[in-house]
N, C-alpha and C positions, 0 to 999 in steps of 0.2 A: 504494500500500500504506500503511496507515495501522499510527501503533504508540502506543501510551496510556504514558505514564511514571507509574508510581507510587513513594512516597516511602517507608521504614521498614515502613508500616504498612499499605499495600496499598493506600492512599490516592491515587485519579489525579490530580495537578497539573497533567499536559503534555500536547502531543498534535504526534504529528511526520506530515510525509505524503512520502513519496517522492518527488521531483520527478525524473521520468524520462521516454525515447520508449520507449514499447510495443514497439515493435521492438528497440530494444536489449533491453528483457527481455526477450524472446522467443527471439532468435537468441543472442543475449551471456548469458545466463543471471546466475550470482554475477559474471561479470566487468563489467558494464555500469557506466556513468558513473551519479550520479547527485548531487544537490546534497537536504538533507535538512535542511529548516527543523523546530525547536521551539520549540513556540509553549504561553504558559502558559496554562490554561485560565481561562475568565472573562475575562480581559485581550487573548488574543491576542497577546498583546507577544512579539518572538522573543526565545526565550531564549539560544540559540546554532544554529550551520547546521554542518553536516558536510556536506564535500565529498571525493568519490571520483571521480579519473579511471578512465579505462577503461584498463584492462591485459590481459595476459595472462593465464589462470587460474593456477590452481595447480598445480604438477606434483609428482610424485617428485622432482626436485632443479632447481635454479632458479639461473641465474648471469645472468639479465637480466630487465626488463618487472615488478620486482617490484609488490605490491600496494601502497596506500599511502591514507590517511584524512587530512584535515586537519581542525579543529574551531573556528570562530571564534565569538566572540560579541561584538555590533556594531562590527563590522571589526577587533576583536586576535585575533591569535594566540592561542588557546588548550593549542593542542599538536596532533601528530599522533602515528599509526601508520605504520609502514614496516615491511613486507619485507624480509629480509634474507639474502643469500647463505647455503644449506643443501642439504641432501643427507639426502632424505626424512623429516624432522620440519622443519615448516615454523618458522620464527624469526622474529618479530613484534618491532620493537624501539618502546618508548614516551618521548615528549618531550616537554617543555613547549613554552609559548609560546616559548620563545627558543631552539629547539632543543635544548636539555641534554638527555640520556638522565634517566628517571625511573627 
């Protein structure tokens, strides 16, 4: 799956591709693994890579297997997304590189 980044002004600068098995999206649907390189356009150069393990989906209330994003760019920490224990509105909590809540 491909996704085009534009900037302010509707402007494309990036270009990311889904790095996944067809089978996990197939059978695993939104919950499948997947690593997600951005690359600038003209240069190719990566800009940063999100990486998603495989978990559980989403349910009505959740107390394990939650969801989770990490965000690097050439190998630092950028930050991630985490899941977070709830009961029917899901709870998404955001971090920097060094873990700190945002």
């Amino acid at each position: 799956k491909w996704f085009h980044t534009t900037d302010g002004k509707n402007e494309k600068f990036a270009t990311s591709l889904e790095e996944s098995n067809c089978l996990l999206r197939i059978f695993c649907g939104g919950c499948h693994e997947f690593d997600m390189p951005v690359k600038i356009d003209g240069t190719n150069e990566e800009l940063m890579t999100m990486n998603r393990p495989m978990k559980f989906p989403v349910g009505c209330g959740k107390c394990c297997c939650y969801q989770e994003m990490s965000m690097k760019s050439k190998g630092t920490e950028m930050g991630s997304i985490k899941e977070g224990f709830y009961c029917c509105v899901p709870r998404m909590m955001i971090s920097d590189g060094s873990g700190a809540p945002v």
